[in-house]
N, C-alpha and C positions, 0 to 999 in steps of 0.2 A: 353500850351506846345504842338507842334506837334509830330502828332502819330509816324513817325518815329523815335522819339528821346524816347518816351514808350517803342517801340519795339528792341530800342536798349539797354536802359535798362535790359530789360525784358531777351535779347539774352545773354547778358552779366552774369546777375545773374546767370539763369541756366546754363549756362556754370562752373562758379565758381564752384557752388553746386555739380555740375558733377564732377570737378575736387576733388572737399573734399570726397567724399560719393563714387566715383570709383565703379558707382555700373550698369555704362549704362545705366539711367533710364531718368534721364535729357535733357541727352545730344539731343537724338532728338527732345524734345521740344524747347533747344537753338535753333537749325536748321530752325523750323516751324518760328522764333520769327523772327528768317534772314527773313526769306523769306517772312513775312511779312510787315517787313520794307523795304523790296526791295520795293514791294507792294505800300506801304503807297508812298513811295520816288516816283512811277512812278504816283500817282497823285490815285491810287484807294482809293474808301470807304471805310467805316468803315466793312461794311458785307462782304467787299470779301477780307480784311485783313484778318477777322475770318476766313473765307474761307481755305483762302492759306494757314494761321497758321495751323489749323485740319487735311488740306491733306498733307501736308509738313511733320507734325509730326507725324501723322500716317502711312504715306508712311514709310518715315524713320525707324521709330519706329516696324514697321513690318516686311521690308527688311533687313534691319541692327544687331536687336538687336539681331536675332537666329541667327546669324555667331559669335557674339561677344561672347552667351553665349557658344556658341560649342571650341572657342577658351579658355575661360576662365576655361573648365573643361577638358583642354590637359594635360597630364603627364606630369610631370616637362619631363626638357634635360637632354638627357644622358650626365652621367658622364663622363668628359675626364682629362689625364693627373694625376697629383697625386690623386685629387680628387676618380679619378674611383680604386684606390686602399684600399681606407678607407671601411672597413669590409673584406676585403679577407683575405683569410689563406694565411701562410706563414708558413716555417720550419726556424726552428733555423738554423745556422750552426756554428756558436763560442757563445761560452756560454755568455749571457745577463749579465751584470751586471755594474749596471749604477756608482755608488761609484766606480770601474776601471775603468771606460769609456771603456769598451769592448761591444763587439756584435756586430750579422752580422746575418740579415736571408738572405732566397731566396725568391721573391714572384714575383709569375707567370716567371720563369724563369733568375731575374734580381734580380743581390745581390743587397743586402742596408743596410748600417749601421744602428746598431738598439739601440734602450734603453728599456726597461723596464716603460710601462706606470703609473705603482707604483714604487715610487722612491726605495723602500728596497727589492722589487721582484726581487729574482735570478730565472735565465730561461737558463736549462742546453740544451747544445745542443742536439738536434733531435727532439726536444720538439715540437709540431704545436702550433703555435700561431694567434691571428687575427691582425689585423690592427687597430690601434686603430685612430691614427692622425700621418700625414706628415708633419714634421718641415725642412724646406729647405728639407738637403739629409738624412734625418733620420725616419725612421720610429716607431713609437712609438706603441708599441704590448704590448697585455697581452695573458694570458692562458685563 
């Protein structure tokens, strides 16, 4: 078997691997495994495949992997849209009560129909409540 077709193998594994494990660790050795089948392809030896493959992946594996781990320990995204609502206070202003299908708070300035996050909880108005989850245009709150 020619060494290119080992080292394509070999690219190919670690890549998969990288892909199941998501952990960065592989993946510059897939790279080295390229780059040594380029290698083998242009007609070089067996030593300066080795060669290529160690500085390829080391290269990589050095420049690469502290950007990856810098990106992988970023704060999640801000919250947008109903999302960025879930946990904020909110004031009553018609009294909760889901068995009437009544309610309505204010939060951050914009009414919204509301319910009672517990189905039998009555929540009179003036009451501050939180956000609990956004259903389409409904806001689902508790005390």
């Amino acid at each position: 078997m020619d060494a290119w077709v080992i080292w394509l193998v070999a690219a190919c594994a670690l890549a998969v691997g990288e892909m199941l494990t998501l952990g960065f660790f592989l993946a510059p050795f897939a790279v080295g495994a390229g780059a040594a089948m380029l290698t083998a392809l242009a007609g070089g030896g067996g030593a300066v495949q080795l060669i290529v493959f160690l500085a390829v992946a080391g290269s990589v594996f050095g420049l690469v992997r502290p950007v990856a781990r810098r990106h992988m320990s970023t704060p999640p995204q801000i919250r947008t849209g109903t999302a960025a609502l879930i946990g904020r206070p909110a004031m009553v202003l018609e009294r909760i009560a889901n068995h009437e299908g009544v309610g309505c708070v204010k939060i951050d300035g914009e009414v919204w129909t509301a319910r009672a996050f517990i189905d039998d909880e009555i929540i009179e108005a003036g009451a501050r409540v939180q956000v609990i989850e956004i259903r389409g245009a409904t806001a689902l709150v508790s005390e």
